[in-house]
Every structure is written in structure tokens, then in C-alpha cells.
N, C-alpha and C positions, 0 to 999 in steps of 0.2 A: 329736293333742292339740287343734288347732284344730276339729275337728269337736265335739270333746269342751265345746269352751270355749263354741263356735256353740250346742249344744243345750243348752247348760244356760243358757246365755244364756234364750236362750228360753223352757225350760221357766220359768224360777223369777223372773224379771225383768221388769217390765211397760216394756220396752223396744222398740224400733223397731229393728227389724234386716235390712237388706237392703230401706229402706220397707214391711215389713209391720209392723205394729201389733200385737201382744200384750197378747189378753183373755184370759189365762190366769188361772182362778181356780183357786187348789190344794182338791185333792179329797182322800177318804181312802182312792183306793186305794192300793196297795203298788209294784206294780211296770208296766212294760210287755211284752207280748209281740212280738216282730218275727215275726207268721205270715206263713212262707214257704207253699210248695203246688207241686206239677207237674202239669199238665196230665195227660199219660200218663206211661208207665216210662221212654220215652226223649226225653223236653222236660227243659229247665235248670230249676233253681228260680227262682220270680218270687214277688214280693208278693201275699199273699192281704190284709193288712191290719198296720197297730199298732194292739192293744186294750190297754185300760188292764184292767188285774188286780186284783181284794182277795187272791183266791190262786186255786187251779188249777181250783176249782172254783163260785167266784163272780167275777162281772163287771158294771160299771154298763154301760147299753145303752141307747140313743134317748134320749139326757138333754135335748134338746131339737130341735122338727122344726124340720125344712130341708130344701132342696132344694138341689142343686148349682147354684153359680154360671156358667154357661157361659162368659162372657166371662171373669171369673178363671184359671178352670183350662185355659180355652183355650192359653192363656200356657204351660202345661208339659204339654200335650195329648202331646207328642213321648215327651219322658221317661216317661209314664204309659204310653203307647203300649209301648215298650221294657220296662219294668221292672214292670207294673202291670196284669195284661190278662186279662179273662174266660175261664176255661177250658170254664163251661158255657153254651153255649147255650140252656137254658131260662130264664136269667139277662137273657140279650138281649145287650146290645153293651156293650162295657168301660162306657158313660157311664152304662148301668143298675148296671152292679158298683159303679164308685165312688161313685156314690150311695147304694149301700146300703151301702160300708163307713163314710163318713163318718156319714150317718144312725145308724147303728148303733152307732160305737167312736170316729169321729171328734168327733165330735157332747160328747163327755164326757171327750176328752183338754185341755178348753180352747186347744186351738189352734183360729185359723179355718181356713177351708178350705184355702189355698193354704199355710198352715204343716203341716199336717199331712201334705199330700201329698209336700212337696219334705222334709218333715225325715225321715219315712217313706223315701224314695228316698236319700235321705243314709244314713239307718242301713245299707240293703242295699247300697248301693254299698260301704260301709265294712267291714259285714262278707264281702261280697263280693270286697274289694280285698285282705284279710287273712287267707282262706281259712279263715274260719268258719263259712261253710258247708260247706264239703266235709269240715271234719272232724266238726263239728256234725251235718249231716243227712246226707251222706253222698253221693257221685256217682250209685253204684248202687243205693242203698239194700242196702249188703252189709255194712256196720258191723258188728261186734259186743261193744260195751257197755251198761254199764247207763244209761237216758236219766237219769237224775240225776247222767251225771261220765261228760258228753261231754265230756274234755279238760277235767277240770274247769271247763266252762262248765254251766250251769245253764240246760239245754232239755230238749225234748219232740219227740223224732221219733216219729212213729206206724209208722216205716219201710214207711210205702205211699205217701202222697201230701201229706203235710204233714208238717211242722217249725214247732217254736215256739223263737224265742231271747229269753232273756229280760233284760231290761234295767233296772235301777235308774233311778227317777225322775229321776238326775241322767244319765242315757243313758249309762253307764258295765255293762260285763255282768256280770250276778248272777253270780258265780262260789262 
């Protein structure tokens, strides 16, 4: 519930929270997705990104450039480290990945950069600590339901290397 109260805080409030500053300007997409990913078949699930959504087959993208702040994100360089981390090497090193997910999904959720990462890392801890992911995407990818009523949660497992959870703008799960 407190997480609940923290992101919506955020999402919808041009308030100061934890000293970050909220330039949040509301947008018209619909929902968000929490893209999880595994490395190989036997790595845990990590954060590929939060993209903002119109629906499953439209999305806003690069809505405005930027470059990552080093000294900012330096600050939860650990937590990104752990929860957050380049699976491909043509990619380059995690600081090339989260520059391109920012640039790319962060960039148009109106969070700045150090909200998007730590609120991003809150969602996955959160569903992480409530075991929705393992019912959602699955340990082995050995599931067998239909991806519209995983547990009646409202995701998208590809069952190879990604999972999508998806979340109503007040960070609450599309169910």
C-alpha cells in the first residue's frame, strides 16, 4: 500500500518526494508495461525497462533527447547494477543499456531520470517480493496458460526471454 501511495504520488502530483522534484506532465497513453527479460534459460528475471503504452501495439518513443546523467544515477549505480543489467554485449555495458532505455521509454514517462529508475526498481522489487513474477512469467518458462489471464494479471510472456506486466497509470496491475 505504501508503494502504492509513493507511485501515485508521484505519478499524478507535482510534488517533491524523497527531494526529487516531479516534472511530470500527464500524457495520453493508457497504461505501463514493467518489461522483465532473462539473459539465458537459466538467469533470474531482471528489468529490460517501464514503457509507457497506447495499447500492445503502439507506444510513444524518444519524446525528448538526453543523455544520462552520470553523477545522478551514479547514486543508485548499485541497485541498477543488481536489478538492471545488459544481457547483450553488442549493447556495450549496462550505462549504454540504460541510456537507451531512458532515451527511448524513459524519456516520455515524465519522470526525470532518477525517478524513473528507482520507481522502475520499486515496481520489480514489489512484484518480485509478491511472487508475480513467477506466476506471471514463470521460473522455467513451463507455464501453461493463456498470456491474457496469467492469474488474472494482465501480461505478455513470450515464454522464451521476456515478460511484459502491465500496470495502470496509477501503478496498480491491469488485472
Amino acid at each position: 500500500m505504501i508503494l502504492h501511495i509513493l507511485l501515485y504520488s508521484t505519478l499524478f502530483n507535482n510534488v517533491n518526494v524523497n527531494g526529487i522534484e516531479n516534472d511530470r506532465i500527464f500524457t495520453d497513453y493508457n497504461y505501463f508495461d514493467l518489461a522483465l527479460k532473462k539473459c539465458d534459460v537459466n538467469s533470474d528475471w531482471s528489468i529490460h525497462g517501464l514503457w509507457p503504452e497506447y495499447d500492445s501495439q503502439h507506444w510513444p518513443q524518444f519524446c525528448k533527447p538526453t543523455k544520462l546523467n552520470h553523477k545522478e544515477i551514479s547514486k543508485i549505480e548499485d541497485s541498477l547494477n543488481k536489478y538492471w543489467y545488459s544481457c547483450d554485449n553488442n549493447i556495450g555495458n549496462n550505462w549504454s543499456f540504460w541510456n537507451h532505455e531512458y532515451s527511448k521509454h524513459g524519456t516520455c514517462t515524465g519522470f526525470n531520470q532518477t525517478q524513473y529508475f528507482v520507481v522502475t526498481i520499486q515496481l520489480f522489487k514489489w512484484v518480485q517480493r509478491n511472487g508475480i513474477i513467477n506466476k506471471v512469467c514463470g521460473k522455467d518458462n513451463d507455464l501453461n496458460f493463456p498470456n491474457d489471464q496469467c492469474y488474472g494479471i494482465n501480461a505478455y510472456n513470450d515464454w522464451n526471454n521476456q515478460c511484459l506486466i502491465h500496470f495502470n497509470l496509477n501503478m496498480t496491475l491491469r488485472i
